[in-house]
C-alpha positions as CSV (number, residue, x, y, z in Angstrom):
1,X,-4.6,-5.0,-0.6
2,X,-3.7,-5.8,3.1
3,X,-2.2,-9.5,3.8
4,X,-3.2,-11.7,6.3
5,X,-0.7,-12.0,9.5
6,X,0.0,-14.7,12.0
7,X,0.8,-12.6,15.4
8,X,4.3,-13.4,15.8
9,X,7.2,-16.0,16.6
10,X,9.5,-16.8,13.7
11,X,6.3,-17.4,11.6
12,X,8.1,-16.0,8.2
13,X,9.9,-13.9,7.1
14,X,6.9,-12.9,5.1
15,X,5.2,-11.2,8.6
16,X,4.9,-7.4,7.8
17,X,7.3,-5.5,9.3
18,X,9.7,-3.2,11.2
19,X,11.1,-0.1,12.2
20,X,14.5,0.8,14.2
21,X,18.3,0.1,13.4
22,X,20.1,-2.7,14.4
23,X,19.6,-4.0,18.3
24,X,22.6,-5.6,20.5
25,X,21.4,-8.0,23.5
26,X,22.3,-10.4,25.6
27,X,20.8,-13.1,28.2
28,X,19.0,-10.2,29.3
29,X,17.2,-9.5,25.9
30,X,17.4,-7.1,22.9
31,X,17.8,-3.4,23.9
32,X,15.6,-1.2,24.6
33,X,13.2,0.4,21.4
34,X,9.8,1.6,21.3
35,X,6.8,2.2,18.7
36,X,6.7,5.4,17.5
37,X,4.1,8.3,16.8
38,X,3.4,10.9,14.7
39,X,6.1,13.6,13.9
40,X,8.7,10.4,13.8
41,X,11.9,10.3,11.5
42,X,11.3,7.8,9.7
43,X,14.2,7.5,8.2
44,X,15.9,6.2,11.3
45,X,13.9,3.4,11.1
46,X,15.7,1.2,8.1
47,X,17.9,-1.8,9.4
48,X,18.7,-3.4,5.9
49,X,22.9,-3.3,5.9
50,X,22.5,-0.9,2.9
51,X,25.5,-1.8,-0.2
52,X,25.3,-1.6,-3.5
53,X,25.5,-4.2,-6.0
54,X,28.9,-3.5,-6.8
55,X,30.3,-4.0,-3.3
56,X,28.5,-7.6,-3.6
57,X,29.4,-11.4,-4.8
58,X,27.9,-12.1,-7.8
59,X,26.2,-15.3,-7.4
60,X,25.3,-17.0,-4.4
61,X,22.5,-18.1,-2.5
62,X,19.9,-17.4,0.0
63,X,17.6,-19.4,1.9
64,X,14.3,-18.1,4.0
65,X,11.7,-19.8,5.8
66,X,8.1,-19.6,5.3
67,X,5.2,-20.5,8.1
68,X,3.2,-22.3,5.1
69,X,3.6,-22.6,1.5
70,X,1.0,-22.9,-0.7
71,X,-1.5,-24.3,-1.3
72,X,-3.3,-21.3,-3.3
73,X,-0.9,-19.4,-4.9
74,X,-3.6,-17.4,-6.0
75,X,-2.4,-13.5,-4.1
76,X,-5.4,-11.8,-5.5
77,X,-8.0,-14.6,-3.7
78,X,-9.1,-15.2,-0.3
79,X,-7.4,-18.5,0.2
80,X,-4.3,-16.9,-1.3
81,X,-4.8,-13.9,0.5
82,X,-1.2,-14.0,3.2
83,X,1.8,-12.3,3.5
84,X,3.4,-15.8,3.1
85,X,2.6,-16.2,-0.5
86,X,3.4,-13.0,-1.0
87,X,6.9,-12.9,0.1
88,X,7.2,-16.2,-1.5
89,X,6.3,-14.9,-5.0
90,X,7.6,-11.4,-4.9
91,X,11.1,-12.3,-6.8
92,X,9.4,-14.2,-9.4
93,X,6.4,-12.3,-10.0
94,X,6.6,-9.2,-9.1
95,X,4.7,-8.0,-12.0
96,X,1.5,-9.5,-9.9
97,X,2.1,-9.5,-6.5
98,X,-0.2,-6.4,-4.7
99,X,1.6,-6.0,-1.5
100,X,5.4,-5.8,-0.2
101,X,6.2,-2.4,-1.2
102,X,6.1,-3.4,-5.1
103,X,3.3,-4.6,-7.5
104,X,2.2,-4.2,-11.1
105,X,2.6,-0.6,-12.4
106,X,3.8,0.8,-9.1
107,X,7.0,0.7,-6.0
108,X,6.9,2.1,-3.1
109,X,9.7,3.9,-0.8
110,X,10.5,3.0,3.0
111,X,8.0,6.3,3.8
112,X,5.6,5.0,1.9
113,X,5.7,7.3,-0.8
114,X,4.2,5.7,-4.7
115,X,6.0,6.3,-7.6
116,X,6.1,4.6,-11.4
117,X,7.7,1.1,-11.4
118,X,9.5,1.3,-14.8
119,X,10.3,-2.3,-15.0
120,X,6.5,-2.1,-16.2
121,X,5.1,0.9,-16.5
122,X,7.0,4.1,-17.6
123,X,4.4,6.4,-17.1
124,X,0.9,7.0,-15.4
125,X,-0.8,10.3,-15.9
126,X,-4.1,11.4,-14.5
127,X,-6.5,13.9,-15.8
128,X,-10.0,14.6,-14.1
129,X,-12.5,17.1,-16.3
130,X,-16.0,17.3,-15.9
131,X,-16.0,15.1,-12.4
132,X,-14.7,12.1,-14.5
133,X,-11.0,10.7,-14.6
134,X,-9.0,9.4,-17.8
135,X,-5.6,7.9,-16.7
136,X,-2.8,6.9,-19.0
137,X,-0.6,4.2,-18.8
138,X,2.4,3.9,-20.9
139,X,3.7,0.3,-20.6
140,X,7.5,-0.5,-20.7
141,X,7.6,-1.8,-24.2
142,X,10.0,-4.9,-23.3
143,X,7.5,-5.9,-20.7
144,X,6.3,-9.6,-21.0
145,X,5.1,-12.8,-19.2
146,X,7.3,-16.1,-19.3
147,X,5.0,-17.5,-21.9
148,X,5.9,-14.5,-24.4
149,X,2.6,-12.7,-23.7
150,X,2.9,-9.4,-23.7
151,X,2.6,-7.5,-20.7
152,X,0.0,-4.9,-22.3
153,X,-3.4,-3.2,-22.4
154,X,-4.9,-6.9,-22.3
155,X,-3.4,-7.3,-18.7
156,X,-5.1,-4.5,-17.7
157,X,-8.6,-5.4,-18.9
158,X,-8.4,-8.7,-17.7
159,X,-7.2,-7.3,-14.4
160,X,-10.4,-4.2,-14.0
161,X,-12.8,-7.2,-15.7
162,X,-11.8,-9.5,-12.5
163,X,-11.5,-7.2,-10.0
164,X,-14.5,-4.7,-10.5
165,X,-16.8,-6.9,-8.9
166,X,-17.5,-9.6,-5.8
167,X,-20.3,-10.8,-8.4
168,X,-18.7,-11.9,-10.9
169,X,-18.4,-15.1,-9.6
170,X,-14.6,-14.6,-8.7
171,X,-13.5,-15.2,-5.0
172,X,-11.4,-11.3,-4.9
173,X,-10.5,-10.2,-1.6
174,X,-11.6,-6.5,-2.8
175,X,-13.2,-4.5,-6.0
176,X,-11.3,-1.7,-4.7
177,X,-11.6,1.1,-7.1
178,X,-11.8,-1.1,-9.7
179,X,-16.1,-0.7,-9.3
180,X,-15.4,2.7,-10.9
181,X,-13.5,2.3,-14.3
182,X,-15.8,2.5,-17.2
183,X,-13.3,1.3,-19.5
184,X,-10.1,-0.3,-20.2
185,X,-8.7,0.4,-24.2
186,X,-5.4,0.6,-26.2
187,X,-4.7,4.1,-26.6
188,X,-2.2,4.5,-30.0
189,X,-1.1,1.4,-29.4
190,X,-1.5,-2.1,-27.1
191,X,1.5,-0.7,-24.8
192,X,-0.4,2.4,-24.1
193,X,-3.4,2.1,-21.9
194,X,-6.3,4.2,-21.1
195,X,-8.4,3.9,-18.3
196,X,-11.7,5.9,-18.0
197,X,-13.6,6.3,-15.0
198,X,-17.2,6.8,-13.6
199,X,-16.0,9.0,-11.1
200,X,-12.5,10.6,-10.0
201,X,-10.3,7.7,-8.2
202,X,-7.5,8.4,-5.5
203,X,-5.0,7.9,-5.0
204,X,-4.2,6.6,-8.5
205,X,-2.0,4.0,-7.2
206,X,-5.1,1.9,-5.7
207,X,-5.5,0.9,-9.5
208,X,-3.1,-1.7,-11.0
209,X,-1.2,-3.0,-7.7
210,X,-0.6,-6.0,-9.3
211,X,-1.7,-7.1,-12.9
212,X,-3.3,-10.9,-14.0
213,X,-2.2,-12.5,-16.8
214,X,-5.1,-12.4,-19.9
215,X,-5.0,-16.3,-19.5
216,X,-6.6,-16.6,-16.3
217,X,-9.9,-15.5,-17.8
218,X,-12.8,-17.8,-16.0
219,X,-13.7,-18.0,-12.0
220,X,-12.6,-21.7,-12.4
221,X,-9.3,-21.0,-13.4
222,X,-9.2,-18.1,-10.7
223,X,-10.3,-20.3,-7.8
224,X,-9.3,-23.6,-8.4
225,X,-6.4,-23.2,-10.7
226,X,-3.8,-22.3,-8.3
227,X,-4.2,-25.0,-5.9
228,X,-0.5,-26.2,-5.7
229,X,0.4,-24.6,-9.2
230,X,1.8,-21.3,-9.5
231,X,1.8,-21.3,-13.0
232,X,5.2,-19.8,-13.4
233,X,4.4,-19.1,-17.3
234,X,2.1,-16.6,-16.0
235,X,4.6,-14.7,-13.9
236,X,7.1,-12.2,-14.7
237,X,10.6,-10.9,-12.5
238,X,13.9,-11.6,-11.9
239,X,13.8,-14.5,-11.3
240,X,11.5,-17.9,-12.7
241,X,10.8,-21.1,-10.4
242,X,13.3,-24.0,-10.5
243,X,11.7,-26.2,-8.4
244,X,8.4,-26.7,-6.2
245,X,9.5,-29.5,-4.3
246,X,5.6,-30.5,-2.3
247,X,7.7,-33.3,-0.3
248,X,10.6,-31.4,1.0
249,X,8.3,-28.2,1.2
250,X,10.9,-26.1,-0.9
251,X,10.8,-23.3,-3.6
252,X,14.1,-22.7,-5.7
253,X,14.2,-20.0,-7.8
254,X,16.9,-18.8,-10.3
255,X,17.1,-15.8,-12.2
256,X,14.9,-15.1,-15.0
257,X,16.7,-15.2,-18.2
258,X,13.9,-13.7,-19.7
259,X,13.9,-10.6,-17.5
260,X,14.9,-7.7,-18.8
261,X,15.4,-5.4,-16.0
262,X,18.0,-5.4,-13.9
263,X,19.9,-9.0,-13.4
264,X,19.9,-10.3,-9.5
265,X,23.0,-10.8,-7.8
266,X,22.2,-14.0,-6.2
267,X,22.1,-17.6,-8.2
268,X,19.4,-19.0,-6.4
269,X,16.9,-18.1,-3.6
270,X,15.5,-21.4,-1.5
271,X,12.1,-20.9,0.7
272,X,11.4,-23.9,2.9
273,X,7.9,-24.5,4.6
274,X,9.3,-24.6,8.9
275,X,7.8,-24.5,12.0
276,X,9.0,-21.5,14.3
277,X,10.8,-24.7,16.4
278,X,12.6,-26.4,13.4
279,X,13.4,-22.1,12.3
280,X,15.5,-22.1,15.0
281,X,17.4,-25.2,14.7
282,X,17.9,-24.6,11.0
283,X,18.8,-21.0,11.9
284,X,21.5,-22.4,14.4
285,X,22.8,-24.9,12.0
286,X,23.4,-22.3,8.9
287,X,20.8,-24.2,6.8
288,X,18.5,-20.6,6.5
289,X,19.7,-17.3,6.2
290,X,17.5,-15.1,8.5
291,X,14.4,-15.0,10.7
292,X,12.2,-13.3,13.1
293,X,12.3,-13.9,16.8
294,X,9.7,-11.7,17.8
295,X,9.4,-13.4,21.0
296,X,11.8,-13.5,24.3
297,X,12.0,-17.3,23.9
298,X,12.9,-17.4,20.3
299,X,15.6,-14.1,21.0
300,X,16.9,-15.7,24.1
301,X,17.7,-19.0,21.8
302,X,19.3,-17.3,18.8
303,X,21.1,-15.1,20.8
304,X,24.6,-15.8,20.6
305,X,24.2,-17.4,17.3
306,X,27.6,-17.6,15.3
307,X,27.8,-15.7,12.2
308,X,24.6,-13.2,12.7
309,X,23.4,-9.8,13.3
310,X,20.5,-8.5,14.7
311,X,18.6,-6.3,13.1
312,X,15.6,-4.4,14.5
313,X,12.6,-2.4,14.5
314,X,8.6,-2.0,14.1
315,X,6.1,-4.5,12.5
316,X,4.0,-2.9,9.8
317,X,1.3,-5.1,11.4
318,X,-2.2,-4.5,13.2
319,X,-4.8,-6.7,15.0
320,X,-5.2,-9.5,17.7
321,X,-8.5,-9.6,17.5
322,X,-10.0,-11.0,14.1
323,X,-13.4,-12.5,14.4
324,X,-15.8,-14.5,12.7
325,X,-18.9,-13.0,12.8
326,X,-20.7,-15.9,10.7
327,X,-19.7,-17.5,13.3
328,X,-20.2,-15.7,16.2
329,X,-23.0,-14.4,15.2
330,X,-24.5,-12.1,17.9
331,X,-22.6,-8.9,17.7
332,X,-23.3,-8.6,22.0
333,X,-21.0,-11.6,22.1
334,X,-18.7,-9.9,20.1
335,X,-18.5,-6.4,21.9
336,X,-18.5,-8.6,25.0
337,X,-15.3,-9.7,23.6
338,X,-13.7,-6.5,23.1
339,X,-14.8,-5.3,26.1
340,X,-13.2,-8.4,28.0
341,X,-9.8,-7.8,26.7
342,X,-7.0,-6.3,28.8
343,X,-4.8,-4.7,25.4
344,X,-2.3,-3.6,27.8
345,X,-2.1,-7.1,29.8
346,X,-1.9,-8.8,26.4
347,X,0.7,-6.7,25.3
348,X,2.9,-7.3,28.4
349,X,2.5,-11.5,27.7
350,X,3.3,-10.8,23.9
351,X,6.4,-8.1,24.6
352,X,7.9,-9.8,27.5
353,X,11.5,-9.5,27.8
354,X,12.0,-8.0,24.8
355,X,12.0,-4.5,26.2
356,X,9.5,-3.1,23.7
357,X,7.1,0.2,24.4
358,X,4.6,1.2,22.1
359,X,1.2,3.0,22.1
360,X,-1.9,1.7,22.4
361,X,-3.0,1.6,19.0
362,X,-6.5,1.2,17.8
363,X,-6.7,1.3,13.9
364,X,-6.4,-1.6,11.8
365,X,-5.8,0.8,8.9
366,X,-2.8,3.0,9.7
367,X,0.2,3.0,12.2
368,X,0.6,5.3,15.1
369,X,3.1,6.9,13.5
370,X,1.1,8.2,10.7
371,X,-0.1,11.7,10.5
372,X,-3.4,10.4,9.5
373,X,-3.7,8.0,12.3
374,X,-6.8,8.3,14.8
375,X,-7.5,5.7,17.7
376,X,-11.1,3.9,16.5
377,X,-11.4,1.2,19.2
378,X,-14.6,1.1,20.3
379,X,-14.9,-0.1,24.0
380,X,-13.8,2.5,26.5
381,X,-15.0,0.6,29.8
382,X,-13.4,-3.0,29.7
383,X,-12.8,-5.9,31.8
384,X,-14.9,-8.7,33.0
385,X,-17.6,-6.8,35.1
386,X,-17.9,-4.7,31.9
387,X,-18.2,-7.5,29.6
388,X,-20.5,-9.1,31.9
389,X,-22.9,-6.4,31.6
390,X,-22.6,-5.6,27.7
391,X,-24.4,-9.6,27.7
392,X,-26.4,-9.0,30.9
393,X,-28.0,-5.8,29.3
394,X,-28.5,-8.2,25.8
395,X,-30.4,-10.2,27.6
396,X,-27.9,-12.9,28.9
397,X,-27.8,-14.8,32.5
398,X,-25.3,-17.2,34.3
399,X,-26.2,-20.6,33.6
400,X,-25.0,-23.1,36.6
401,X,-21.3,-22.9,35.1
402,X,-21.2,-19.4,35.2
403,X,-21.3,-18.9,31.3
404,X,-23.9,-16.6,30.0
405,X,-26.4,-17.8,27.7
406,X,-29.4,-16.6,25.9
407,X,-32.4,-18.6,25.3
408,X,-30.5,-21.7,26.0
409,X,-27.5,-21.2,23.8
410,X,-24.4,-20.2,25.3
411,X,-21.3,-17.1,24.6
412,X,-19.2,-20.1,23.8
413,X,-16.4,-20.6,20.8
414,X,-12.6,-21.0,20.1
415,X,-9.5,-19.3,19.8
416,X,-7.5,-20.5,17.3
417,X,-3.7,-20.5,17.7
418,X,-0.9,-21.3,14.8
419,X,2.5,-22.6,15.5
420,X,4.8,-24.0,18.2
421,X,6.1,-20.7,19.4
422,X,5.3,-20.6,23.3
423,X,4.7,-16.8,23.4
424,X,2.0,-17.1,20.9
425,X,-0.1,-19.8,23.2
426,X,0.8,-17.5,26.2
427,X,-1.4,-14.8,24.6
428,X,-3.9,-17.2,23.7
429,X,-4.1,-18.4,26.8
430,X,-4.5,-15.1,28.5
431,X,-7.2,-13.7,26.2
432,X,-9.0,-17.3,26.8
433,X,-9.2,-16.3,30.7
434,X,-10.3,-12.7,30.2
435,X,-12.4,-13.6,28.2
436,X,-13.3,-16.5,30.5
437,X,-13.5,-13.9,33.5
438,X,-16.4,-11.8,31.6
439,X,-18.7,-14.7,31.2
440,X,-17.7,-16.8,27.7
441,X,-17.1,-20.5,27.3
442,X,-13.8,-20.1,25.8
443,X,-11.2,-22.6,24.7
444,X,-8.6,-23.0,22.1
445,X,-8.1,-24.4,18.7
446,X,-4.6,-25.3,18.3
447,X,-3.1,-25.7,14.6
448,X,0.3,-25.7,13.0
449,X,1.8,-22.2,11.5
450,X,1.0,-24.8,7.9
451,X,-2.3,-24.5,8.2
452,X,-3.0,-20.5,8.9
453,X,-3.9,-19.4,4.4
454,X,-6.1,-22.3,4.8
455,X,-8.5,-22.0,7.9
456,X,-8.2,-18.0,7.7
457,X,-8.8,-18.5,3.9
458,X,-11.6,-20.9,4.0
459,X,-12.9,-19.2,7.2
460,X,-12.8,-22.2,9.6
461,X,-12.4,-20.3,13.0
462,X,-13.8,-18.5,15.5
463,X,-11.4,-16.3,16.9
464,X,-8.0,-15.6,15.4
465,X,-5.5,-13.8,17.1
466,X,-3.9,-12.2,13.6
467,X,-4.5,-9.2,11.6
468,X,-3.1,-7.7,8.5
469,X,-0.2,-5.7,7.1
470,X,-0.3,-2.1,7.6
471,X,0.2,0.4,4.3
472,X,0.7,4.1,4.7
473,X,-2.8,5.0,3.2
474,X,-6.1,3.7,4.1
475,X,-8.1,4.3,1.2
476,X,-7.9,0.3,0.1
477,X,-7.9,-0.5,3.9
478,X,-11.4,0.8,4.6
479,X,-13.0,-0.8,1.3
480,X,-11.2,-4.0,2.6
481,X,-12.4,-4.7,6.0
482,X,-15.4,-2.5,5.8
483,X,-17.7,-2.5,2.7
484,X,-20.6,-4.7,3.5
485,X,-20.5,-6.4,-0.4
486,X,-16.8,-6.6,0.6
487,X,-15.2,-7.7,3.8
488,X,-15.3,-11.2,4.5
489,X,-17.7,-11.4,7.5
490,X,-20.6,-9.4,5.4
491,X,-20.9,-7.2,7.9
492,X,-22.3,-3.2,7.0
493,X,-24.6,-1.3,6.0
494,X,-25.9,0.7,3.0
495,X,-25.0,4.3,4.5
496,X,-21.3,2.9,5.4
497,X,-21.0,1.6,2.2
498,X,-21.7,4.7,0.5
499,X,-19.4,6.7,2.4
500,X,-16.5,4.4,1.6
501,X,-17.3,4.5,-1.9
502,X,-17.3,8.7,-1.8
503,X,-14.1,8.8,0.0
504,X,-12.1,7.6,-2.9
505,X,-13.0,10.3,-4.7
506,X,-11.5,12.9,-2.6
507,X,-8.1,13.7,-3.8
508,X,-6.5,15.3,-0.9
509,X,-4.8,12.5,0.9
510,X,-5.2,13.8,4.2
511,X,-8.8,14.8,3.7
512,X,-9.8,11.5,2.4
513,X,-7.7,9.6,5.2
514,X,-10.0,11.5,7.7
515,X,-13.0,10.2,5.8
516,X,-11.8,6.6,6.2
517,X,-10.7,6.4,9.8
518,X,-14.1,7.9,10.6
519,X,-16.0,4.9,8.5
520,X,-13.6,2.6,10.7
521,X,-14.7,4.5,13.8
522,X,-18.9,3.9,13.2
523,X,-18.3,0.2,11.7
524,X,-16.2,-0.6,15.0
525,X,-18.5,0.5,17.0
526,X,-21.8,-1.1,15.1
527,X,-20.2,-4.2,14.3
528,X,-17.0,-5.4,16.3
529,X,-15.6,-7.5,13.5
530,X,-11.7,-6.6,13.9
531,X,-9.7,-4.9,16.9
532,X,-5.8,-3.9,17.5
533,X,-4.2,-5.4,20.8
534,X,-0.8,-4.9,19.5
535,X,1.3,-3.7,16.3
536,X,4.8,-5.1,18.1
537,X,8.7,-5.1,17.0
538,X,10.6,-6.9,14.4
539,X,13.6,-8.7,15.5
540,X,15.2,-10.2,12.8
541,X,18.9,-12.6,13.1
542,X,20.1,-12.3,10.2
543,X,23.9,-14.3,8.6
544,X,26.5,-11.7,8.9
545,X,27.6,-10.4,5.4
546,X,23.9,-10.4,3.8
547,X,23.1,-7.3,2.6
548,X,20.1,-5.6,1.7
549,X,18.0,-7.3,3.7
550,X,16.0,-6.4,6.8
551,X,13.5,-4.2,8.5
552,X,12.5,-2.1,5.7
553,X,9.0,-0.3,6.8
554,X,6.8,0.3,3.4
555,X,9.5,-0.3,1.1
556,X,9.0,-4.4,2.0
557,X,6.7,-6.5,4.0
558,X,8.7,-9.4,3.1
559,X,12.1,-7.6,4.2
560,X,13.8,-7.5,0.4
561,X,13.5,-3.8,-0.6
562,X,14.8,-4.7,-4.0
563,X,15.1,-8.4,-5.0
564,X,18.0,-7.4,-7.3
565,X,20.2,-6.7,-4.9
566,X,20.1,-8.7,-2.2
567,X,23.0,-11.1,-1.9
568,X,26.7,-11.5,0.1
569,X,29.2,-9.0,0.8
570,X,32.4,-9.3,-0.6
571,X,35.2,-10.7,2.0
């Protein structure tokens, strides 16, 4: 499942992320770096200050800000739906969590390759005969919730009963593959589970990235019943919720005596709730541990900061332009608006001074650098004259103002912006006149970086300059953002839908990644829901001495390859 992504500043640590070493810099800005393309070595492109536990303080503590916390702590539901919550829940319950490079019964590497996750499941093996698929699951037998459920085959039902369907009355982001399973049963015992299928289902992993507890059972409980509770008896990883402080807009977390993989280092993790602005200061002051300056102004004022490294490389983000289409209804309007952007312009505002290249990317699925990667964005003549006549041939004329309207109602609506950073409202403000310049009442809906899981959630915008975090297969992806019965803005058709649904049968990865960038190619050009202006850099500063932390492409989105061994280097 991809999470929702504010464009930049220091909006969390949770923004999905990175891709080259560490970065020097001064007045003048960060060193050079550029986005990559296919044929990269990726393995270049960790910046985590890499020790093991051994070489570490036992105990400890770390503290990260978040852009918002809470109030759905729901990861598996719309309003829920950010990378926020998810690097906010990761160390407590990873057992759940369906992005950040670990989830349920599976871990992934910094290249993005799958594997078992033993802390859960010690085994998944797939057999397909007569075109249908039977998958077995052997579950670590010490595997359990805080409450002393057992983490077992009724995890797994509950999990395929929720998620197989947007009709069940549960508000899912995506059924996924989940449509296809037949059946969910103990095999020769509750710890072994086998899962049937209607039709083979790849790759495997797309099943059980992230398992809900048997408890949450009902569509009330799994749309209501996370509004400021996480439910930490429902959760399971190394480490359990101390204290959810809604005043002070803190999360403590200690480790999880009732964990039984491997203990953390650290004695507590903090996350507090912070405006890119009050980041900085707190940043300055020692009173947070790391965070992203993605921006010239927000480099340019850490820079220099005692006590801290900079570590650098690629977001594992795509978008810029994430529409509404319920509420910008007429999809002239909204190829008008892709037609009216200047990427490259935008990208100059966004990368300024930070002395970043990358290619013009044009899939919200997959990264340039992937060998699967094709460029789907689907306006080839752009800028105002040919946005101008994308509404002139619709059927649209200048009204006295110069906006174009159509049987009296005008191209007008809002951008909305989150957060303090100035960057940010620079690109907003630039895509406002471009957009302005090809004939569109345009203005701008500005919000705090607190508010982004709820009016992205809940839907209450226009225009949103964010997008999603990028995984190394887009097999989910493409069900995500462009099944009709799926995607939030409705938007497909039956012959699209069916096409998705056949690709996930194809087991060759780089046939079937074909098959989805193609669906993203037509839907693009049918519907113009969502469009890349930029993937971009992450800069992270970062307190000298923390290790295992940092740019970490697949292996994290929230920066932590492995939540146990993150902590302090010994002095």
């Amino acid at each position: 499942m991809r999470k929702l992504n504010r464009i930049g500043g220091a909006a969390a640590i949770a923004a999905a992320l990175a891709l080259t070493a560490c970065g020097g810099g001064g007045a003048s800005g960060p060193e050079t770096a550029k986005g990559q393309e296919s044929g990269s070595d990726l393995s270049k492109l960790i910046s985590i200050n890499e020790k093991p536990a051994s070489d570490l303080q036992q105990g400890g503590k770390v503290t990260l800000p978040l852009g918002n916390i809470g109030p759905d702590f729901n990861g598996f539901s719309n309003n829920g739906n950010s990378a926020d919550n998810s690097a906010l829940q990761i160390p407590m319950n990873p057992v759940a969590m369906n992005s950040g490079g670990i989830g349920g019964c599976w871990k992934v590497d910094f290249k993005g390759k799958v594997t078992p996750n033993p802390d859960f499941c010690d085994s998944v093996d797939s057999e397909v005969k007569d075109g249908k698929q039977t998958i077995t699951i052997k579950v670590n037998p010490k595997a359990t919730y805080n409450d002393g459920t057992p983490i077992d085959v009724k995890a797994f039902k509950n999990t395929w009963n929720i998620l197989k369907s947007p009709d069940a009355g549960y508000d899912i982001v995506s059924s996924g593959a989940y449509e296809f399973v037949d059946s969910v049963e103990a095999g020769s015992n509750d710890k072994e589970v086998i899962v049937k299928t209607s039709r083979p289902v790849f790759p495997v992993d797309s099943l059980f990235f992230g398992l809900i507890h048997p408890a949450v059972n009902t569509p009330e409980i799994f749309n209501e019943g996370f509004n400021g509770n996480m439910h930490p008896e429902w959760m399971a990883g190394p480490f359990k919720l101390d204290q959810y402080d809604t005043a002070a807009k803190t999360v403590t977390m200690v480790p999880n005596d009732k964990w039984w993989g491997q203990k953390p280092v650290l004695a507590n993790v903090t996350f507090r709730q912070l405006e890119t602005s009050a980041q900085i200061a707190a940043f300055k002051n020692g009173e947070i541990d790391a965070m992203s300056a993605n921006t010239i102004s927000l480099y340019k004022q850490l820079d220099g900061t005692k006590d801290s490294d900079i570590r650098r490389g690629q977001r594992l983000f795509a978008g810029g332009l994430n529409l509404n289409a319920q509420r910008i209804t007429d999809v002239n309007v909204r190829k008008a608006i892709f037609a009216a952007v200047d990427r490259e312009a935008l990208r100059k505002v966004r990368f300024n001074g930070l002395n970043w290249e990358e290619p013009s990317s044009g899939s919200m699925m997959l990264l340039p650098f992937s060998e699967y990667y094709q460029d789907n964005y689907p306006v080839k003549e752009t800028g105002a004259d040919a946005a101008k006549k994308v509404l002139t041939d619709a059927g649209y004329t200048a009204n006295a103002n110069g906006i174009m309207e159509k049987d009296g109602k005008p191209a007008a609506f809002k951008i909305s912006n989150f957060g303090d950073d100035p960057t940010t409202l620079a690109v907003a403000q630039t895509l406002q006149k471009q957009l302005q310049a090809g004939g569109m009442d345009v203005g701008i809906d500005q919000r705090a970086s607190a508010d982004f899981g709820k009016v992205l959630g809940s839907r209450e915008f226009d225009l949103s300059i964010s997008g999603y975090t990028v995984g190394p297969d887009a097999t989910d992806a493409v069900k995500q953002y462009y099944d009709s019965k799926v995607n939030e803005n409705k938007l497909g058709d039956a012959d699209l839908d069916k096409k998705i649904a056949d690709l996930a049968s194809i087991e060759d990865n780089a046939a079937r990644n074909k098959a989805a960038m193609d669906v993203e190619k037509e839907h693009m050009a049918k519907y113009y829901s969502m469009g890349v202006v930029f993937n971009g850099p992450q800069i992270s500063f970062v307190r000298t001495g923390l290790a295992n932390y940092g740019p970490s492409l697949f292996q994290s989105t929230s920066q932590v390859p492995d939540w146990t061994t993150i902590g302090w280097v010994k002095k």
